[in-house]
C-alpha positions as CSV (number, residue, x, y, z in Angstrom):
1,X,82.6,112.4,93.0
2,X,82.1,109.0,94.3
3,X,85.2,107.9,91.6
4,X,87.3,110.4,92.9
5,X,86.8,108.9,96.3
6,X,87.3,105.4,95.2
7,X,90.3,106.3,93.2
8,X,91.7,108.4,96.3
9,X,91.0,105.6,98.9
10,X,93.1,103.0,97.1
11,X,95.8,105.3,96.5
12,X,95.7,105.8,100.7
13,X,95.8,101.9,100.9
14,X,98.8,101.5,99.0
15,X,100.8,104.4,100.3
16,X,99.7,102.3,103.6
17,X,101.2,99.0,102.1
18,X,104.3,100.9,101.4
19,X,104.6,102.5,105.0
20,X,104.2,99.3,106.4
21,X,108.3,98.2,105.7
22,X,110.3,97.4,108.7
23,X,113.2,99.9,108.3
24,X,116.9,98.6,108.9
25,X,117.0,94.6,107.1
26,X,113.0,94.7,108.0
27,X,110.6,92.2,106.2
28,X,108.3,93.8,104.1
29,X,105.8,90.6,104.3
30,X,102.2,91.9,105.4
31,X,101.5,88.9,107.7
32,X,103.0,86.2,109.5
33,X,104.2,85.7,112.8
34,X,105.7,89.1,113.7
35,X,109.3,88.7,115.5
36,X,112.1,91.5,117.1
37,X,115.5,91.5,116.5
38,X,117.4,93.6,119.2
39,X,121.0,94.5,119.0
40,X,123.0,95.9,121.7
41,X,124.7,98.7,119.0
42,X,124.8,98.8,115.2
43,X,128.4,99.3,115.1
44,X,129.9,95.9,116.4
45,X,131.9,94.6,113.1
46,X,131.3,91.0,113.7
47,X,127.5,91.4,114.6
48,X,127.0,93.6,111.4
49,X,128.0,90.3,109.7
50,X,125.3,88.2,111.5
51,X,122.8,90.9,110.5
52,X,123.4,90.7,107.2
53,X,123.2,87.0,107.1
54,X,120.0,86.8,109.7
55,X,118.3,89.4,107.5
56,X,119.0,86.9,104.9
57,X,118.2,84.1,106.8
58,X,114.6,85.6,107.8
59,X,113.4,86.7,104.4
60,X,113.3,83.4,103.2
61,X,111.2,82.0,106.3
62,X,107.4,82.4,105.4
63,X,104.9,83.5,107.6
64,X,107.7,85.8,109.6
65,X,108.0,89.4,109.7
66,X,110.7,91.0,111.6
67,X,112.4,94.4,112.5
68,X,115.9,95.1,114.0
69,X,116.0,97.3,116.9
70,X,119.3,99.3,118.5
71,X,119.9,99.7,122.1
72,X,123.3,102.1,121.3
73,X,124.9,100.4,123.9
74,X,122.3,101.0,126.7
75,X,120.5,98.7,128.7
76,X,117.7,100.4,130.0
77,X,116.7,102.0,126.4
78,X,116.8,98.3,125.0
79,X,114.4,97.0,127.6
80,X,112.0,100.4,126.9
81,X,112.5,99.1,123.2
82,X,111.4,95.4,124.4
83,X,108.2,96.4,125.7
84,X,107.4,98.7,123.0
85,X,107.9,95.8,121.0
86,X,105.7,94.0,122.7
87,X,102.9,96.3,123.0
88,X,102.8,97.0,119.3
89,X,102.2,93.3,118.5
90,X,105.6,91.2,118.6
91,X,105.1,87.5,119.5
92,X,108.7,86.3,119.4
93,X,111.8,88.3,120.6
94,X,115.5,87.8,119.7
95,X,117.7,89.5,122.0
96,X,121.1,90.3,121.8
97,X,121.4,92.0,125.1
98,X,123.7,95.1,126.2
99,X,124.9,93.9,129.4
100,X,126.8,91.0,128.9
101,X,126.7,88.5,131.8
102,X,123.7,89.8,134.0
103,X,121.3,87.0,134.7
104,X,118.9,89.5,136.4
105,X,118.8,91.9,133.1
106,X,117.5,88.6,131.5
107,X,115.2,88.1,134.4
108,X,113.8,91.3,133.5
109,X,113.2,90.6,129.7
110,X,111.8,87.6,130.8
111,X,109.1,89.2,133.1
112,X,108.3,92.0,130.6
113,X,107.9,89.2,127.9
114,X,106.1,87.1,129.8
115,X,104.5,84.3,127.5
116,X,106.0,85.5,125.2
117,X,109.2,83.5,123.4
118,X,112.4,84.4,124.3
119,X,115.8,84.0,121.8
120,X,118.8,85.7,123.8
121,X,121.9,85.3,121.3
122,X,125.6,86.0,120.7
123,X,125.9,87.6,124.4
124,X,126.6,85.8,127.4
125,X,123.0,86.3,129.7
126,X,125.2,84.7,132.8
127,X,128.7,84.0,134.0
128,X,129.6,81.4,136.3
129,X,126.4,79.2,135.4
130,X,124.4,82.1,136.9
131,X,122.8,81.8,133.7
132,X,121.5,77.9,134.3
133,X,118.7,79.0,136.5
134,X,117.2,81.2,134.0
135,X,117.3,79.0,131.3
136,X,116.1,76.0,133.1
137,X,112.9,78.4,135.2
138,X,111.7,79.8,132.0
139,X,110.5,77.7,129.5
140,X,110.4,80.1,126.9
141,X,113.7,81.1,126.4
142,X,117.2,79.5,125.1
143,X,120.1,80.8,124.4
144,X,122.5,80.8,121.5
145,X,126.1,81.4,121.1
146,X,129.4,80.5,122.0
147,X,131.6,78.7,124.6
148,X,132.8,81.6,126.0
149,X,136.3,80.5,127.0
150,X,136.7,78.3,123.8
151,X,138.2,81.3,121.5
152,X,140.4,82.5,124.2
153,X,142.1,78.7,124.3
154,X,142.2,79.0,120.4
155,X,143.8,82.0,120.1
156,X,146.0,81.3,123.0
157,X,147.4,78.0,121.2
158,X,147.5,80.0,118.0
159,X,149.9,82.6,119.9
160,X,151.8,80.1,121.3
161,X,152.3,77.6,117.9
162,X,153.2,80.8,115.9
163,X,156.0,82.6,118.7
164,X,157.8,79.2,118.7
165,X,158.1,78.6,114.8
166,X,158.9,82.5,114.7
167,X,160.6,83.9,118.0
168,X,164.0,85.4,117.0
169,X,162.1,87.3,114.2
170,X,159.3,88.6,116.8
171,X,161.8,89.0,119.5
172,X,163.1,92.8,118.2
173,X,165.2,93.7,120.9
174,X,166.7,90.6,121.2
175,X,166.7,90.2,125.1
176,X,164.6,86.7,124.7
177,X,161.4,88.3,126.0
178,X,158.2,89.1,123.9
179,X,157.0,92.1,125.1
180,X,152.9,92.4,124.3
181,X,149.8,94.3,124.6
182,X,146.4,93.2,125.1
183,X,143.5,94.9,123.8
184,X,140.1,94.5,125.7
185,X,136.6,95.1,124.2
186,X,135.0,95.4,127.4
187,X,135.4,95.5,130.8
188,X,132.6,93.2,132.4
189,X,131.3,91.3,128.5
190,X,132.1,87.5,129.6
191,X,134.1,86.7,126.4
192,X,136.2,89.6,126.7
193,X,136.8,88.3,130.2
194,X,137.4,84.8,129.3
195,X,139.7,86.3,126.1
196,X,141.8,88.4,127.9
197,X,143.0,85.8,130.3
198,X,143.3,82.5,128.3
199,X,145.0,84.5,125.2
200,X,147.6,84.8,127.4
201,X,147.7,81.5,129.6
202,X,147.2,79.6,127.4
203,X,149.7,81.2,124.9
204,X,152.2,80.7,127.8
205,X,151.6,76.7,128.5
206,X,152.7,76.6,125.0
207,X,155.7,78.6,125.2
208,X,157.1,77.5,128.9
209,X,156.2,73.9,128.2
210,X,159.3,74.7,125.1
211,X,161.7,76.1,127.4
212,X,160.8,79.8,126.5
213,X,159.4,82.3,129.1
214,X,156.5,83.4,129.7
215,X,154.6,86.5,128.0
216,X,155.6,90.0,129.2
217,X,153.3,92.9,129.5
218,X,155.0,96.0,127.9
219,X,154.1,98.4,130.5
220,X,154.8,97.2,133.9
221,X,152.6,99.8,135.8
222,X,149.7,98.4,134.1
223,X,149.1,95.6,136.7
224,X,146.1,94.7,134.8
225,X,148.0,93.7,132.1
226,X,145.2,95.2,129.5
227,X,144.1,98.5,127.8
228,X,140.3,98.5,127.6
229,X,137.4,99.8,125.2
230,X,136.3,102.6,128.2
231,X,133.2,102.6,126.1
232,X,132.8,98.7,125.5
233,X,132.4,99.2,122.1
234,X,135.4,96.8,121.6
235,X,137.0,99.3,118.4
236,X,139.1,99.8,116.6
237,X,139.5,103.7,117.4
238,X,140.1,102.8,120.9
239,X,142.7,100.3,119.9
240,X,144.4,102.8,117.6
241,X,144.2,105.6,120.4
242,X,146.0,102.9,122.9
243,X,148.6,101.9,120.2
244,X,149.5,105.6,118.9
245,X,149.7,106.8,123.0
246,X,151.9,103.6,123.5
247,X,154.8,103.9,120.3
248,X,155.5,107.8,122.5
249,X,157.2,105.5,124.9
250,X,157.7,102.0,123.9
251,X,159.0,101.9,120.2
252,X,162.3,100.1,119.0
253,X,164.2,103.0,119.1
254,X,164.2,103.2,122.9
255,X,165.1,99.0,122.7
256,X,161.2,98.6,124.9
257,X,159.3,98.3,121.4
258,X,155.5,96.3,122.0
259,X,156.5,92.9,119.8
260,X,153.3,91.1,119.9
261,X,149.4,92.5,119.9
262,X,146.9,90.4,121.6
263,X,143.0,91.8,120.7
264,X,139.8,90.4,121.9
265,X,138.4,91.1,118.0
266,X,139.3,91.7,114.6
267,X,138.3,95.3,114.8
268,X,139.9,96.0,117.5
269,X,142.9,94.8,115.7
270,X,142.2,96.4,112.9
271,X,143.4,100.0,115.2
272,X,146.1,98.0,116.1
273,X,147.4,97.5,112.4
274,X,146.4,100.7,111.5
275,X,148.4,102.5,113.9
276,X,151.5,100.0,113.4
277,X,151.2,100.8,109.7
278,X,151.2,104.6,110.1
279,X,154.7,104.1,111.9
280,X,155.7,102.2,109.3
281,X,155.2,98.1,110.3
282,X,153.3,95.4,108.8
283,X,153.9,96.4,105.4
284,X,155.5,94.7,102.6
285,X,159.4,94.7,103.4
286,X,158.7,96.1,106.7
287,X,159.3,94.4,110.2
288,X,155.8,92.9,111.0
289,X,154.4,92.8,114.6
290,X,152.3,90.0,115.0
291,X,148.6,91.3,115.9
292,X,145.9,88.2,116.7
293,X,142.2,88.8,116.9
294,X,138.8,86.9,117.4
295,X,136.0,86.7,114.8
296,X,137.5,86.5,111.2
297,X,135.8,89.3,109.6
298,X,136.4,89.8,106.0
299,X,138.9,92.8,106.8
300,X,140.7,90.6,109.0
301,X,140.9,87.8,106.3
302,X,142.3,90.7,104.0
303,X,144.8,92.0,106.6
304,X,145.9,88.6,106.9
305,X,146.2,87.7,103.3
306,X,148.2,90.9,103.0
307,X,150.9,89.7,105.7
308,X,149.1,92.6,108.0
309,X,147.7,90.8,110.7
310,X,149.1,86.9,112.0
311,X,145.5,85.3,112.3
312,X,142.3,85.0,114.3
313,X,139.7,82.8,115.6
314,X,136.4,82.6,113.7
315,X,133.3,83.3,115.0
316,X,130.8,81.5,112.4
317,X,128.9,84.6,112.0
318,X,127.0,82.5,109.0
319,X,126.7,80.0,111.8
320,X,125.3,82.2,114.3
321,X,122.6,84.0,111.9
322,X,121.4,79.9,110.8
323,X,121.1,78.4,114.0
324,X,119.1,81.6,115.4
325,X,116.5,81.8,112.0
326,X,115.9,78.0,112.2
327,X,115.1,78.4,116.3
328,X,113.0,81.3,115.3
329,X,111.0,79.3,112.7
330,X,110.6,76.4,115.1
331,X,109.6,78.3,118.0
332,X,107.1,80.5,115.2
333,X,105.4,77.1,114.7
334,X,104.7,76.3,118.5
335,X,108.1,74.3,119.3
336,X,109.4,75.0,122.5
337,X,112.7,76.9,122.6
338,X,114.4,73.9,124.1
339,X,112.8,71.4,121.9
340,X,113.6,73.5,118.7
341,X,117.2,73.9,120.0
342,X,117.4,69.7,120.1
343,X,116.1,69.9,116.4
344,X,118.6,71.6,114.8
345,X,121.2,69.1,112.6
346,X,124.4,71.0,111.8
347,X,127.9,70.0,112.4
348,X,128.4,73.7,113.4
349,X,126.2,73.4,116.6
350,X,126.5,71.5,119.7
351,X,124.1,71.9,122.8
352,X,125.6,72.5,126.2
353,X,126.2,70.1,128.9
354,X,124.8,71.6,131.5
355,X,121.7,72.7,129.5
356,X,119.4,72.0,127.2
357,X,118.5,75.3,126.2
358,X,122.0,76.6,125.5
359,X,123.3,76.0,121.9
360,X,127.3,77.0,121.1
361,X,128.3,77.7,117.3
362,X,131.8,76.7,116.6
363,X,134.5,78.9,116.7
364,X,137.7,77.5,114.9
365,X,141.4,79.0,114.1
366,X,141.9,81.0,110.8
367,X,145.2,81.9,109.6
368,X,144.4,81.9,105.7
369,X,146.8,79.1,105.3
């Protein structure tokens, strides 16, 4: 009997070892410094690719063991999902929060964390340097990510450079004016903000400072002068939805045909192409509309290889996924955020001027050439 027991006791442990996995890109380490990941939605192309890479990235720490956590887009159910966290044990939390650009939702993660260490990434936690103050009052956060305004410059220039070595071909109707839509991924996320209007400016400086005019918005009722995700998903169905519900009226046939795409992402300019190609653009020997996006996803490298899709701005999501794992490992072995921040030595990151506990990854122009 007492063999049976023994025998039936160690099977219980090791059915317990098995049970103890992390789920979704969890380590399956039994000990070490336990951290949480948490994502504002599993769907976002770009952070799938920095998921992939931080999973990656974390396995090969020792002494870590992490989980990844999904908010579906909602704010309050992500900071329910913070202090869970924390109550089952967590002693080092990476967020990646929902709403983009609220300084007191980070306030709040910060009081429910406490002493605990705070990593916000990839999503701006302030706009305006509303975001300074928290950083500097809490000495257990940082932040990493991106100069918000930075990829709207790039792709601006990009728009600009390529309308000027290719206008007669992009100009379909011939009157001298490109005519373009702009696809938003959200209406109050910071980049998407800073996107939407420096694609455009910036794509004009280049364009009047030739002698050409300025960008026009195909649909001149639309004094907002963008079509947004209404879900702030940034996708590529919404994008597709826009672009179908927009050839009804504006196609070359009526001499008003959209000439020129302007998206916020690759996926949402993945709908774009999509829809474009279903009316029988941007395929080989077809009339190509010129469709720009941000993050230079491998679907948007393809689409560009393929002649589908003009270019887009990367957003190093290797980058992103390297400087976040080597701040968690610092931080795991009692470095201040700001202080592991200053240790990092990459090319790819710079820290901000007006903090020391804000890190940008690089974004930089891709056009497959």
């Amino acid at each position: 009997m007492k063999k049976i027991l023994a025998i039936a006791l160690a099977l219980v442990m090791v059915l317990g070892l098995v049970a103890c996995g992390s789920g979704d890109g969890g380590s399956s380490k039994s000990s070490g410094t336990k951290v949480s990941v948490f994502w504002y939605d599993e769907s976002d192309v770009y952070l799938s690719s920095v998921r992939d890479a931080l999973n990656k990235e974390l396995d090969a720490l020792e002494g870590i063991t992490y989980d990844n956590q999904f908010a579906a887009n909602d704010q309050s159910k992500q900071l329910d999902q913070i202090k869970t966290a924390i109550a089952g044990g967590s002693k080092l939390l990476v967020v990646n929060q929902v709403t983009s650009g609220a300084s007191d939702t980070a306030e709040d993660i910060l009081a429910a964390a406490g002493d605990i260490p705070v990593i916000f990434f990839n999503r701006a936690i302030g706009t305006d340097g509303s975001e300074i103050p928290v950083l500097e009052g809490h000495a257990t956060t940082c932040f990493i990510g991106t100069d918000a305004p930075a990829a709207g410059h790039m792709q601006g220039k990009m728009i600009g450079d390529y309308l000027l070595a290719n206008y007669d071909d992009v100009d379909v109707n011939g009157d001298g004016i490109i005519s373009y839509a702009m696809m938003k991924g959200d209406e109050a996320n910071v980049e998407a903000i800073y996107r939407t209007q420096y694609g455009v400016e910036d794509a004009n400086a280049v364009l009047t400072a030739a002698g050409k005019p300025a960008l026009q918005y195909f649909d001149a009722s639309n004094t907002d002068c963008y079509q947004v995700d209404q879900g702030g998903a940034w996708s590529a169905a919404a994008a597709k939805e826009y672009m179908d519900t927009n050839f009804v009226t504006y196609n070359e046939a009526s001499g008003n045909m959209i000439e020129l795409v302007i998206c916020n992402n690759d996926g949402m300019a993945e709908g774009v192409i999509a829809s474009l190609q279903e009316k029988g653009y941007n395929k080989e020997g077809a009339h190509t509309v010129p469709v720009f996006g941000v993050d230079a996803t491998d679907n948007a490298k393809a689409l560009i290889a393929e002649g589908a899709m003009a270019g887009t701005i990367k957003q190093d999501a290797e980058g992103m996924a390297a400087a976040v794992a080597q701040t968690v490992k610092a931080v795991a072995g009692g470095m201040a955020p700001a202080d592991a921040l200053a240790s990092l030595s990459d090319d790819r990151f710079s820290i901000a001027e007006d903090s020391a506990s804000k890190l940008y990854v690089a974004y930089a122009p891709y056009t497959g050439a």
